[in-house]
N, C-alpha and C positions, 0 to 999 in steps of 0.2 A: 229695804224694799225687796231684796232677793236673799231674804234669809228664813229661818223654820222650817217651814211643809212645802217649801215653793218646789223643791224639789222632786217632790210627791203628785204635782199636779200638770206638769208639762205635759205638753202636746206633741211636740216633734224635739228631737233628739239630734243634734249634728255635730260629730265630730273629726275632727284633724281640721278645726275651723280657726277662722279669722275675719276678722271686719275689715272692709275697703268700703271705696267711695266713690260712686259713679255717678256725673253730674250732680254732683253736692247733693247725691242724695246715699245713704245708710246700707250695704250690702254683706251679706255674710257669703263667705266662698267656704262647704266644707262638704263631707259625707255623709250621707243623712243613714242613722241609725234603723236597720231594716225594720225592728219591732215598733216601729212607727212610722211605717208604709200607708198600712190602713187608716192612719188618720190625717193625710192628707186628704183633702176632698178634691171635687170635681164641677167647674162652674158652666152653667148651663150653656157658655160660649164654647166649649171643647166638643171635638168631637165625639166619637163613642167608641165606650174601649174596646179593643180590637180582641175578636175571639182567641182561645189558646193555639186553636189551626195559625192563625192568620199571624202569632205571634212567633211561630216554631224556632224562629231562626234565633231570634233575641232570646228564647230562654233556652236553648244550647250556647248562647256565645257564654250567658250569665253561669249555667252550668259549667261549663269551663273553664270558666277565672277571667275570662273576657273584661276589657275597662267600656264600659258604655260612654257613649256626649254623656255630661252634665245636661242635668234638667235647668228650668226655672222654675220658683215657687215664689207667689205671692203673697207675703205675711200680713194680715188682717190687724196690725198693730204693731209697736214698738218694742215689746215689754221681752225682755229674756235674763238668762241667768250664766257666767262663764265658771267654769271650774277646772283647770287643768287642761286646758283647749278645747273643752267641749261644750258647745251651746244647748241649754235646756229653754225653749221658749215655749209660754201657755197661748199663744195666739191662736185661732183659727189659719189655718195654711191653705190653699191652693195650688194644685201643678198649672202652671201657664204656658211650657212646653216642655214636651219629653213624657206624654200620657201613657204613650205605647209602652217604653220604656220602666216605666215605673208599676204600669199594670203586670205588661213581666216578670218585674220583680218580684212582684207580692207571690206567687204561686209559690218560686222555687224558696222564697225563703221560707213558706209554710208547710212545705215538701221535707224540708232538710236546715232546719236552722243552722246546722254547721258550714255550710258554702259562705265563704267570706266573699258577698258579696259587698261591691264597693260600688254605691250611685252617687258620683259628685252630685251637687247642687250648687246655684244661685240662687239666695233668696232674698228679695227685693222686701226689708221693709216699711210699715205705713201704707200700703199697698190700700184699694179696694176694688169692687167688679169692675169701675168702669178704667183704671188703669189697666187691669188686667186684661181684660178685652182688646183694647187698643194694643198689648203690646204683645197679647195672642197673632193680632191682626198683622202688627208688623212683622213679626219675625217669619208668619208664613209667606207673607211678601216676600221677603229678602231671601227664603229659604227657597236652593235651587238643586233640585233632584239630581245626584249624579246619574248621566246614562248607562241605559243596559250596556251600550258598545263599551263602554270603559270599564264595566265590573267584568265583562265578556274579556278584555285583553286582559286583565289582570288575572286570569283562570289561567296557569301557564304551565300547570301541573297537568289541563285537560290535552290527549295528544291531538284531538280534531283540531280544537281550540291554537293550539301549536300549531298544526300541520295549513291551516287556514290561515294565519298572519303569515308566514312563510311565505306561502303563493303569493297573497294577493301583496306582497310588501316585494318578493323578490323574481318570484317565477314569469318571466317573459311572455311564456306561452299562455300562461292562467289568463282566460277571458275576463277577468275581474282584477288585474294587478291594476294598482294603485284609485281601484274604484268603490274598495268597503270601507266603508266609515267606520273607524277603532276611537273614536272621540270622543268629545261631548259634544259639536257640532262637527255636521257635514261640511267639508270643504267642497268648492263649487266645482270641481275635475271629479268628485267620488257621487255615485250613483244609488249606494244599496248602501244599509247598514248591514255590523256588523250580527246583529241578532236576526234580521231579515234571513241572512245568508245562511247562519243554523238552523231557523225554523224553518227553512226550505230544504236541506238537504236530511229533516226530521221528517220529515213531509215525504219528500220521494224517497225513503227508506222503510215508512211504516208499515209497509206489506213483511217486512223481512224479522225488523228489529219491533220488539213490544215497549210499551210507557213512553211512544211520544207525545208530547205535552209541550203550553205553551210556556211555562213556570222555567225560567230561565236554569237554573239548576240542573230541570229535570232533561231540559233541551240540550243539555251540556253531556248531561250522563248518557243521554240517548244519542247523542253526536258521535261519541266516545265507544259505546257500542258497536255502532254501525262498521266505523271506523278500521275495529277492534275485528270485525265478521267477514268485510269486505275487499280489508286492504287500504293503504293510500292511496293507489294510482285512480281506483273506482272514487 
């Protein structure tokens, strides 16, 4: 069944793989071979790929050597072929999640095919649209945004970013000790988040310092300026 030219006609490519089984049903866990990015498709349930602006940050992590989540792909049938651990299957494939992710991919590895990029995957086979959809639908259910405030405390290289948990965690006097929120939810004694608190001292510095903006990054570099012109005590 999997011998001749079958080799010749696959579709997607995935290797360092292996079969498991989730809820008695058929799953491949591997990396999917970049030169067959492109032929994964796109079902009309997914959102729309996100432009290469809107991407920037995923194809520097990918330029870097960066490990992205594993996607999931929907396999349009059963039929594949193993060789040395790596899955050659002729199915029709779909991304079910991790679109952004894999739209990313496709640029740098047509930039530069030598970046070893590595995109796990899971791919569910016997799959079709209306599994798919359903399990589009669950995962962005289940799936919960970490907050600005906690990517903000984890910036600890930024010295505003420093100098601002400091206070409001230790400084007595700081009119804001133990009232900014560095979480993922607000606890009911804190008042202000922790991005509130840089967009505003981005805000009353704009006259001084240039690029403030509301792009969490850019509110961090512009924090960090100010900072940097002004002094801590200001």
């Amino acid at each position: 069944m999997f011998i001749g030219d079958f080799f010749m006609s696959y579709k997607l490519k995935v290797q360092n793989a292996a079969l498991d089984e989730i809820k008695g049903s058929i799953v491949l866990r591997g990396v999917i071979d970049p030169a067959t990015f492109s032929d994964i498709k796109i079902g009309d349930y997914q959102r729309e790929e996100g432009s290469l602006k809107d991407l920037d940050s995923l194809i520097k992590a990918l330029k870097a050597g960066d490990q992205l989540p594993d996607i999931e792909i929907g396999i349009r049938g059963n039929d594949y072929s193993e060789r040395d651990g790596v899955f050659y299957i002729p199915c029709d494939s779909y991304v079910v999640d991790g679109l952004q992710r894999l739209t990313a991919a496709k640029p740098v590895w047509m930039e530069d095919p030598k970046i070893p990029i590595r995109l796990g995957a899971l791919l569910h086979f016997g799959s079709n649209e209306a599994w798919e959809r359903e399990r589009f639908k669950l995962l962005d259910t289940l799936r919960r945004k970490v907050s600005p405030n906690v990517l903000l405390r984890n910036e600890k290289d930024s010295p505003a970013v420093s100098a601002l948990i400091a206070m409001s965690n230790n400084d007595k006097d700081f009119a804001l000790k133990a009232k900014v929120c560095w979480g993922q939810k607000m606890a009911r004694t804190e008042m202000v988040t922790a991005l509130t608190v840089l967009k505003t001292v981005s805000v009353l510095h704009s006259h001084l310092i240039p690029g403030m903006a509301s792009h969490l990054s850019v509110v961090v570099a512009a924090s960090d300026k100010a900072l940097e012109f002004l002094g801590p005590n200001v």
